[in-house]
C-alpha positions as CSV (number, residue, x, y, z in Angstrom):
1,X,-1.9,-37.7,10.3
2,X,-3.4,-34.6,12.6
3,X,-1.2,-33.9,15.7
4,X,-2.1,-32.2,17.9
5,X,-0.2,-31.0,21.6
6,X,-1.2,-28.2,24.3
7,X,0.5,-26.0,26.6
8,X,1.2,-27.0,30.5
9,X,2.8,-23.9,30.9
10,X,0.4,-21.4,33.0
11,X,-0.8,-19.4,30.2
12,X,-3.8,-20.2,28.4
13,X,-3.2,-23.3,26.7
14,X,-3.2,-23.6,22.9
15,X,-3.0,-26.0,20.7
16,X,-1.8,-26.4,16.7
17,X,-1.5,-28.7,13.7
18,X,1.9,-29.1,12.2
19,X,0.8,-31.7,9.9
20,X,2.1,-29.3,7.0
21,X,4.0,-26.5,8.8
22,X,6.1,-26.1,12.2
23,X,8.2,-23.9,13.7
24,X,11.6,-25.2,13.3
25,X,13.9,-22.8,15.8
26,X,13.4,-19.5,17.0
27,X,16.3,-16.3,17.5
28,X,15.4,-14.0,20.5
29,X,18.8,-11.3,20.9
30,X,21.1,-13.5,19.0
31,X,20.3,-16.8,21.0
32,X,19.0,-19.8,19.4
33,X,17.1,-22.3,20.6
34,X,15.9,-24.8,18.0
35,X,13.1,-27.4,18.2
36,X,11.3,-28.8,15.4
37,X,8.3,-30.5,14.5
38,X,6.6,-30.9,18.4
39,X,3.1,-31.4,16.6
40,X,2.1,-28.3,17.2
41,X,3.2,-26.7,20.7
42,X,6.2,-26.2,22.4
43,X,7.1,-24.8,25.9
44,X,11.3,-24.2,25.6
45,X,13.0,-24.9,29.2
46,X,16.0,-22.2,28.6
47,X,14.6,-18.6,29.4
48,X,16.1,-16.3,27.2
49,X,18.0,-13.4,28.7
50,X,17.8,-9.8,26.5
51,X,20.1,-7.6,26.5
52,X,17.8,-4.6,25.9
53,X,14.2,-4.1,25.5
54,X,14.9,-3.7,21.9
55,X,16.0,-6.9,20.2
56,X,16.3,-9.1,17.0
57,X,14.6,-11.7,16.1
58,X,14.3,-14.6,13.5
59,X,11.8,-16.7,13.2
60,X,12.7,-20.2,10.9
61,X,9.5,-22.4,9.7
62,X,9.7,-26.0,8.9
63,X,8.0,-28.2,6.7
64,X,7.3,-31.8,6.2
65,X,6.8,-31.8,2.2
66,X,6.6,-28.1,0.6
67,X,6.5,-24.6,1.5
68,X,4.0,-22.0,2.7
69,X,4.5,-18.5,3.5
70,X,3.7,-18.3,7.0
71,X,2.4,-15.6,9.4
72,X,3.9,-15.1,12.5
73,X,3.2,-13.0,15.7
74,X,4.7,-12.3,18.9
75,X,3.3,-11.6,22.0
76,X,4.9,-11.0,25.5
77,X,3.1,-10.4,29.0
78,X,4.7,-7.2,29.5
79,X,2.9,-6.4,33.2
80,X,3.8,-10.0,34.1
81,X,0.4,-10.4,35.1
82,X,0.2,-14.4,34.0
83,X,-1.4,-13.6,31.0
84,X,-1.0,-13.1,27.6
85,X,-3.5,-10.2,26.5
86,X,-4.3,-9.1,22.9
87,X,-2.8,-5.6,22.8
88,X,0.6,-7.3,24.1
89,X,1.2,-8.5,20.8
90,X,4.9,-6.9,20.0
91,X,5.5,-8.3,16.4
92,X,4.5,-9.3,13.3
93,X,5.6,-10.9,10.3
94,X,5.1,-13.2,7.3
95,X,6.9,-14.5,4.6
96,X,8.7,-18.4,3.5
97,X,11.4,-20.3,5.5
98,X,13.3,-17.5,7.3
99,X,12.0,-14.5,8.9
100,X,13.4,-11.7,10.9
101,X,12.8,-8.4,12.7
102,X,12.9,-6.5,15.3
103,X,11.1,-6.4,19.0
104,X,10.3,-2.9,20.6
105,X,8.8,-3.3,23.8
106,X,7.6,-0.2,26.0
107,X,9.6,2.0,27.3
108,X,8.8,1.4,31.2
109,X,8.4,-2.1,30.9
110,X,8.9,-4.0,34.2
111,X,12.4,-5.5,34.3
112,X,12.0,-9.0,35.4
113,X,11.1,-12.9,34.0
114,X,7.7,-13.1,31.8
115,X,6.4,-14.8,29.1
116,X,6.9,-14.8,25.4
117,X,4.5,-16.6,22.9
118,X,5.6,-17.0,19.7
119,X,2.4,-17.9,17.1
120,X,2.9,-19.1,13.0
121,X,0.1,-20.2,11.3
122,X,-1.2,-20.3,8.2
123,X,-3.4,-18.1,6.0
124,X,-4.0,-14.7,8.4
125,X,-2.3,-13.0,10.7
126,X,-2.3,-14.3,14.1
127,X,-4.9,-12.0,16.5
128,X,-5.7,-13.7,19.8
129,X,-2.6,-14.9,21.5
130,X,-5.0,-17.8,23.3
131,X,-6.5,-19.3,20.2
132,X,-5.4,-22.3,18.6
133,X,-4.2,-22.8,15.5
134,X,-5.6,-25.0,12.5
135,X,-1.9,-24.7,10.5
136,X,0.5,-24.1,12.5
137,X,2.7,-24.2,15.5
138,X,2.8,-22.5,19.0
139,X,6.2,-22.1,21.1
140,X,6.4,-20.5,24.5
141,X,10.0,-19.1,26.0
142,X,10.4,-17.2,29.1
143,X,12.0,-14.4,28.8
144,X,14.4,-12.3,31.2
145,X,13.4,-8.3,30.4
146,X,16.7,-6.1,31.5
147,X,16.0,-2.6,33.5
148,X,13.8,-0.4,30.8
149,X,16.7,1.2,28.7
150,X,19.7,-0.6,29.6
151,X,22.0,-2.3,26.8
152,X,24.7,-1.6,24.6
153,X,24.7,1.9,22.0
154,X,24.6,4.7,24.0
155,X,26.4,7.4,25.5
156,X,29.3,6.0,28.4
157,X,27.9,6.0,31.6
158,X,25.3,3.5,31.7
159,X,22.7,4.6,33.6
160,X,19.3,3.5,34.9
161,X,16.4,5.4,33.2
162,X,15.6,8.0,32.2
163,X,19.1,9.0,31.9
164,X,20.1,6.1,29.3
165,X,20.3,8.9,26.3
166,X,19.2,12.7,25.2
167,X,16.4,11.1,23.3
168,X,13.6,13.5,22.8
169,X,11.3,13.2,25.9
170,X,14.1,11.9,28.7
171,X,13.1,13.9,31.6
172,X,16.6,15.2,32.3
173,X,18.0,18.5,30.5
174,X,21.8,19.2,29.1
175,X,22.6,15.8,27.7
176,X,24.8,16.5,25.2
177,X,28.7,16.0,24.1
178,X,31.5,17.9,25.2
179,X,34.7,17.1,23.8
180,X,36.5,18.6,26.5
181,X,34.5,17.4,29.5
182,X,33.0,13.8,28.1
183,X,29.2,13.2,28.4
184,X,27.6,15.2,30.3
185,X,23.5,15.2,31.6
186,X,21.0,16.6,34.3
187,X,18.8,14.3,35.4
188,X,15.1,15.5,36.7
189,X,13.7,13.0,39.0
190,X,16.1,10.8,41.2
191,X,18.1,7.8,40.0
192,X,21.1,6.2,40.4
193,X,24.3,5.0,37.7
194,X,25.3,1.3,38.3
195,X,27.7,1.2,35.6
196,X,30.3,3.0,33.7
197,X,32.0,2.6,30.2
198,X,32.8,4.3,26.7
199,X,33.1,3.3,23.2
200,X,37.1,3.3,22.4
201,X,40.4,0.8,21.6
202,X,42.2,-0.2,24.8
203,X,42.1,0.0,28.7
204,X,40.8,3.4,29.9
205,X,40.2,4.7,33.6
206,X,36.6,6.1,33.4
207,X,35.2,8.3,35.8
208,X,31.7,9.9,37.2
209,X,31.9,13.9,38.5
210,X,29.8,16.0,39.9
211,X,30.5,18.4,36.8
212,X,30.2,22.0,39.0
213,X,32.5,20.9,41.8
214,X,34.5,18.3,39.5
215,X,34.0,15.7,42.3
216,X,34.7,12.1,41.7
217,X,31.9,10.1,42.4
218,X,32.7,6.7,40.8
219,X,35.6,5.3,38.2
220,X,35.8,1.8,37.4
221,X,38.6,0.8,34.6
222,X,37.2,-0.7,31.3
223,X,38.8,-2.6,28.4
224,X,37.3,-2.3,24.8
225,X,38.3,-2.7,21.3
226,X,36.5,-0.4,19.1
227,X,32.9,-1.3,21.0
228,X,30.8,-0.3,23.5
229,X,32.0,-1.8,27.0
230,X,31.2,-1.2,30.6
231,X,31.9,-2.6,33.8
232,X,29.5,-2.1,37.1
233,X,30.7,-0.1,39.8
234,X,31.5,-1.2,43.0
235,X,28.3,0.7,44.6
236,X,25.9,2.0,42.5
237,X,25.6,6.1,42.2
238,X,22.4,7.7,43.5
239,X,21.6,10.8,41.2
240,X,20.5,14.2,42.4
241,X,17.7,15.6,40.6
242,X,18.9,19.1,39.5
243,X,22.8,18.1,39.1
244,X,24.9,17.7,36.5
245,X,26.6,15.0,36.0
246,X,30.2,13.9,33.6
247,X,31.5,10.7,32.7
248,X,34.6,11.1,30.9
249,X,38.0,9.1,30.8
């Protein structure tokens, strides 16, 4: 038996066949959200909050009666203009049953709720985010996008981009290590710190300076245990471009 279903969300609607293939649940940043055979689209309710703009992702197919090795693509409206276009596709992937990865959206992309399309189908790689599929299944999540850099693995003292890490082309200067003074970084443009933290084993008092005068511009106390933790100040930090800046406990 064909079935068939289409999208009421307000992206183009699509339609799919999951007569021999569906998509059975989806990851997105460690959060599941399961659904099975819909007969051929989906629309989750649950938005999916990331943690980072970089994120894991597995994919799980279903079938009725066999197995088929399935491609898979991922697209995301990443100006959160209302529609999906063909150069925001963000992943690909194919392969039987389980399947995972990882998403890499833009640096700079607008922090804020958006779309996510997830496309399997069989046969080819899906290319147009809008078409429907002859084998296969659509699902559509909504997903919260954090500030462009923010999450968990990098130096203490989170802080809004660009002065998340010293990756090459951050448009600050001095980011580097000191064991004797902490972290340390000179932003270019202005900015501001809204949280503090560190990567240690127990409860620590962590604190922002001014590094020439040794002012003390923020401190907020954080618990870890052996992982990255941070708590939000109580006001964030504007940054001056120029300064340098220390977080150290």
């Amino acid at each position: 038996m064909l079935t068939l279903a289409s999208t009421v969300s307000a992206y183009c609607p699509v339609s799919g066949n999951s007569e021999y293939e569906y998509i059975n649940a989806i990851t997105v940043d460690g959060a599941g959200y399961p659904s099975g055979d819909n007969g051929g689209f989906y629309s989750h309710p649950s938005p999916a909050t990331l943690s980072d703009i970089s994120f894991d992702v597995a994919l799980e197919a279903g079938y009725p009666s066999g197995q088929y090795s399935e491609w898979w693509a991922i697209w995301v409206d990443l100006d959160q203009s209302g529609t999906f276009e063909t150069s925001e596709r963000v992943f690909e992937t194919n392969g039987f049953g389980l399947v995972s990865g990882q998403v890499d959206l833009p640096p700079g992309t607008p922090e804020g709720q958006t779309g996510m399309r997830v496309v399997m189908q069989y046969g080819a790689s899906p290319s147009d985010p809008c078409a429907n599929v002859n084998w296969g299944e659509i699902e559509d999540l909504t997903v919260v996008i954090p500030q462009s850099g923010s999450g968990g693995g990098t130096p203490p003292g989170v802080v809004e981009m660009p002065w998340q890490s010293n990756a090459p082309g951050t448009p600050g200067t001095g980011m580097a290590w000191d064991y004797g003074m902490g972290y340390h970084f000179t932003p270019n443009t202005t900015g501001r710190v809204t949280a503090l933290g560190g990567f240690f084993d127990g409860t620590k008092l962590v604190r922002l300076y001014e590094r020439t005068t040794e002012t003390i511009l923020g401190e907020v106390m954080v618990s870890a245990s052996n992982t990255w933790s941070y708590v939000d100040l109580p006001q964030p930090i504007d940054l001056t471009p120029g300064t340098t800046y220390t977080v150290a406990v």
